[in-house]
C-alpha positions as a printed NumPy array, in Angstrom:
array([[ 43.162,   0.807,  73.603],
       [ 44.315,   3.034,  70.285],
       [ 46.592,   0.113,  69.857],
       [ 44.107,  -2.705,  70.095],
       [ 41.656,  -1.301,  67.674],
       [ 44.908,  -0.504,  65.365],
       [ 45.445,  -3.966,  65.836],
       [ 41.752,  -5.254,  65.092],
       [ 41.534,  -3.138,  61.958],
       [ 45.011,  -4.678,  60.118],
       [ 43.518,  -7.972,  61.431],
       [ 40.24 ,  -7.329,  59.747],
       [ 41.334,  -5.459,  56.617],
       [ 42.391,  -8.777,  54.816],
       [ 39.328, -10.859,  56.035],
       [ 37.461,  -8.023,  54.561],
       [ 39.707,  -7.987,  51.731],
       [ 39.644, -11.484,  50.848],
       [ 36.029, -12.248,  51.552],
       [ 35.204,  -8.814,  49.042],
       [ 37.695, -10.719,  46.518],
       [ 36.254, -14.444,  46.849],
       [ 32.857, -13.422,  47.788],
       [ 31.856, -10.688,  45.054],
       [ 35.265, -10.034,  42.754],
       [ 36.103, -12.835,  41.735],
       [ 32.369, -13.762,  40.382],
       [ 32.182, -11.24 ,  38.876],
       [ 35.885, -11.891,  37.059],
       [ 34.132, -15.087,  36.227],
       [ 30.997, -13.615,  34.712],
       [ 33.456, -11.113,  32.795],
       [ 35.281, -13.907,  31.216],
       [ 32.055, -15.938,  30.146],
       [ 30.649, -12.653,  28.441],
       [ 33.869, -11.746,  26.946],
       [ 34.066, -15.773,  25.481],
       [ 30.118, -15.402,  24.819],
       [ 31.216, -11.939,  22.379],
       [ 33.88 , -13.423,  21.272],
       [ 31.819, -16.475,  19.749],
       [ 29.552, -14.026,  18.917],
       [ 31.557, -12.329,  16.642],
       [ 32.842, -15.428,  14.924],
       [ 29.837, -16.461,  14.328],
       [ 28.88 , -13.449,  13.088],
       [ 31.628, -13.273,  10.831],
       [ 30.895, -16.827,   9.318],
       [ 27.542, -15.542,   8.401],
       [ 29.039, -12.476,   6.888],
       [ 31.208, -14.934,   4.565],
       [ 28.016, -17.001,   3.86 ],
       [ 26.295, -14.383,   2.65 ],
       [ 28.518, -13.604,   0.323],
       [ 29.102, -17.228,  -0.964],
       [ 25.226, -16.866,  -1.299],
       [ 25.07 , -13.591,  -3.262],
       [ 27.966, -15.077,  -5.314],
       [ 25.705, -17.781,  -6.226],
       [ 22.493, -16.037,  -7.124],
       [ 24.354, -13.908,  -9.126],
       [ 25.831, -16.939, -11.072],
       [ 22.187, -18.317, -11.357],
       [ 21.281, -15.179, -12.797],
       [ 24.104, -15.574, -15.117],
       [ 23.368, -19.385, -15.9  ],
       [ 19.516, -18.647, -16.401],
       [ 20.166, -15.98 , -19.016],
       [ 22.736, -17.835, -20.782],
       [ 20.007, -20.305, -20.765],
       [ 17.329, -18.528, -22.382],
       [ 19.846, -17.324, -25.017],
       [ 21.137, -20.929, -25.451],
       [ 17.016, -21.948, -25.786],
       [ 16.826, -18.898, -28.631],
       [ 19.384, -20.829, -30.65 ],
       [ 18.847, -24.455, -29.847],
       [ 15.345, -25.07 , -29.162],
       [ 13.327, -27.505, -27.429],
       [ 10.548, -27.898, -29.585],
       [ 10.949, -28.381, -32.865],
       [  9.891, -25.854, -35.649],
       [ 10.698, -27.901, -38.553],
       [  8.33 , -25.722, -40.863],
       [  9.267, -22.135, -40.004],
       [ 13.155, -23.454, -40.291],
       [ 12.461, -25.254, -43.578],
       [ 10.285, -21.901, -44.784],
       [ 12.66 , -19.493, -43.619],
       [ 16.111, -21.305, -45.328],
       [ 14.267, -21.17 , -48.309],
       [ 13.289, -17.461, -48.107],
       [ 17.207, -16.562, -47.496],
       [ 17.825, -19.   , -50.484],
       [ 15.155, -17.485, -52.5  ],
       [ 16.472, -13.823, -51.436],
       [ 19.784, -14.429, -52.671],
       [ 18.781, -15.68 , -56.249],
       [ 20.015, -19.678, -55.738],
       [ 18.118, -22.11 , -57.663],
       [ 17.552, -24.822, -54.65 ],
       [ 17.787, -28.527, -56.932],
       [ 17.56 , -30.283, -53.926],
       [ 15.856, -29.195, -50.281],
       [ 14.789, -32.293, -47.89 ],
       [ 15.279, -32.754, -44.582],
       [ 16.903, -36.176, -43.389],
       [ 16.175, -38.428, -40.708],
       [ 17.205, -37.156, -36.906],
       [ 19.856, -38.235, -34.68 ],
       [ 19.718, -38.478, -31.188],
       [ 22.4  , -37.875, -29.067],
       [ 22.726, -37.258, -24.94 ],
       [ 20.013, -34.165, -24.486],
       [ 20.243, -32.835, -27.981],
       [ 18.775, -34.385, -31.173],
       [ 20.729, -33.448, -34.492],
       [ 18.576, -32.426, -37.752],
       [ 20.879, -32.699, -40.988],
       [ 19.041, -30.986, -43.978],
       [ 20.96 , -31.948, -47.592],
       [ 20.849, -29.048, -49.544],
       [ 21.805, -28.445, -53.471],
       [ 21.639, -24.947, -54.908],
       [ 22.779, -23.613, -58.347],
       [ 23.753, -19.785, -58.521],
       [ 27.003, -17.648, -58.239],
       [ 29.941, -17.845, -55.618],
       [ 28.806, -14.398, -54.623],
       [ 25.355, -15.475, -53.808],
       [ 26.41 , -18.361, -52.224],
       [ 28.191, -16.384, -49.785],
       [ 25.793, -14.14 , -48.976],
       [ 23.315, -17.337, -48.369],
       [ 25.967, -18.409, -45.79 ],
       [ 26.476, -15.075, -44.13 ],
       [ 22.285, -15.627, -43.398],
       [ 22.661, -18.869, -42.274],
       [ 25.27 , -17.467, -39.915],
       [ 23.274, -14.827, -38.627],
       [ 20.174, -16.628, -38.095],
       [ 19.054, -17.129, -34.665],
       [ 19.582, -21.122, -34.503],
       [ 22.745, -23.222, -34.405],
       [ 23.752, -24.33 , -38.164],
       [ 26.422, -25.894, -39.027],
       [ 27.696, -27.271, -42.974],
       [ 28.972, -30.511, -43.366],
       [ 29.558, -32.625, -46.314],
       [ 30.285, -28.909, -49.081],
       [ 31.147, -29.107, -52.272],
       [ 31.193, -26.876, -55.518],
       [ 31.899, -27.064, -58.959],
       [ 31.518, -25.3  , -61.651],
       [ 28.655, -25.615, -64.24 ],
       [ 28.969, -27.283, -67.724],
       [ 26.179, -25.219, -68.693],
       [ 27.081, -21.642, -67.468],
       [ 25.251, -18.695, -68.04 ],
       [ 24.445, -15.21 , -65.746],
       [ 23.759, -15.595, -62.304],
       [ 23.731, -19.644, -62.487],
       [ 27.819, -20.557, -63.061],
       [ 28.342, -23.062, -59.994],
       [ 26.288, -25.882, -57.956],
       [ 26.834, -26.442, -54.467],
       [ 26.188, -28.952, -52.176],
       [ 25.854, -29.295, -48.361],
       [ 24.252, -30.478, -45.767],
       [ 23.138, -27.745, -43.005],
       [ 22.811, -29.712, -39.419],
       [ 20.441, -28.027, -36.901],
       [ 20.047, -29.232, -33.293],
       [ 17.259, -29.297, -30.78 ],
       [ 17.004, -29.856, -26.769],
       [ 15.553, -33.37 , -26.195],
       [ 12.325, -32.617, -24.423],
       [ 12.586, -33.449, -20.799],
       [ 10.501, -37.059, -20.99 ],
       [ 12.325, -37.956, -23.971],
       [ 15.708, -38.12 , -22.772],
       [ 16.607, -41.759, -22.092],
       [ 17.016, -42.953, -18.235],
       [ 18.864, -46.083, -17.606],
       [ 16.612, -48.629, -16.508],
       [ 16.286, -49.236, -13.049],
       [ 17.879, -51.829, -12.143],
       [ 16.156, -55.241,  -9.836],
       [ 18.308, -56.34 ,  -7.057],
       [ 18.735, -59.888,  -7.996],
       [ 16.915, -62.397,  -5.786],
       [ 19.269, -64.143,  -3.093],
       [ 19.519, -68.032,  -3.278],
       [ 19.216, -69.567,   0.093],
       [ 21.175, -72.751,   0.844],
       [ 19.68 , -75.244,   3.1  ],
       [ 22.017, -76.875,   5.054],
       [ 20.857, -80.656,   6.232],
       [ 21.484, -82.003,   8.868]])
């Protein structure tokens, strides 16, 4: 009798066995692997998002960079035009360093991609020394100058503080207003012959 129930229990310890592993382990196993791949992807996606955000804080910090070079790059080369506070204020620093100005008119504008250029022939009479202390001002001023067309000679007539005559022409610029900036024409799709064909 011992023997037979010996018997019946090895017999049943592997049904048990293999309907525990088929019926409730191995699910489970399963559902382990799927939550393990779910964390996984998890993770990765987690970790794309970490690199994003970084790409993104990467760019608002240039756009912070790029907005104040902007407003210093507006400071030097307007948009709007100030034609008689520039025109007034080159002929304080002209005025401050003791040059005679002969000749002071501005000149017709240029237009270029986004930017319109505003020369401004200049002749002065003074000293070397107060012509260089006119163009460390212009340097220093907050707008873009530059000097094109100098030249300097000395005076027939020479006497203090008036021995040479310069002249130059100082070029400002100014951001074409938004509307102003030329946009190629659209262009009209060309209408499409149709052939008849006769029969």
């Amino acid at each position: 009798m011992k023997n037979k129930t010996l018997t019946t229990y090895l017999l049943l310890g592997p049904i048990v066995a293999g309907l525990f592993y088929f019926a409730y382990y191995k699910p489970k196993q399963a559902s382990l692997k799927t939550v393990r791949n779910e964390r996984i992807q998890a993770e990765q996606q987690v970790e794309i998002l970490r690199v994003k955000k970084r790409q993104l804080d990467a760019i608002e910090a240039e756009l912070v960079s790029l907005n104040a070079s902007l407003s210093e790059l507006e400071t030097i080369i307007p948009q709007k035009k100030e034609t008689s506070d520039i025109l007034r204020n080159i002929q304080q620093m002209a005025f401050d360093q003791q040059l005679d100005l002969v000749r002071f008119a501005e000149d017709r504008e240029t237009a270029r991609d986004f930017y319109t250029e505003w020369p401004i022939p200049i002749v002065v009479n003074g000293t070397y020394h107060n012509l260089a202390q006119f163009f460390d001002r212009i340097l220093h001023f907050p707008r873009i100058f530059n000097i094109d067309d100098f030249s300097i000679k000395a005076l027939s007539d020479q006497r203090s503080g008036n021995t040479i005559t310069a002249s130059f022409t100082l070029k400002s610029y100014f951001f074409l207003e938004q509307a102003m900036i030329k946009k190629p024409a659209p262009t009209r799709p060309r209408p499409v012959k149709q052939e008849r064909n006769e029969f």
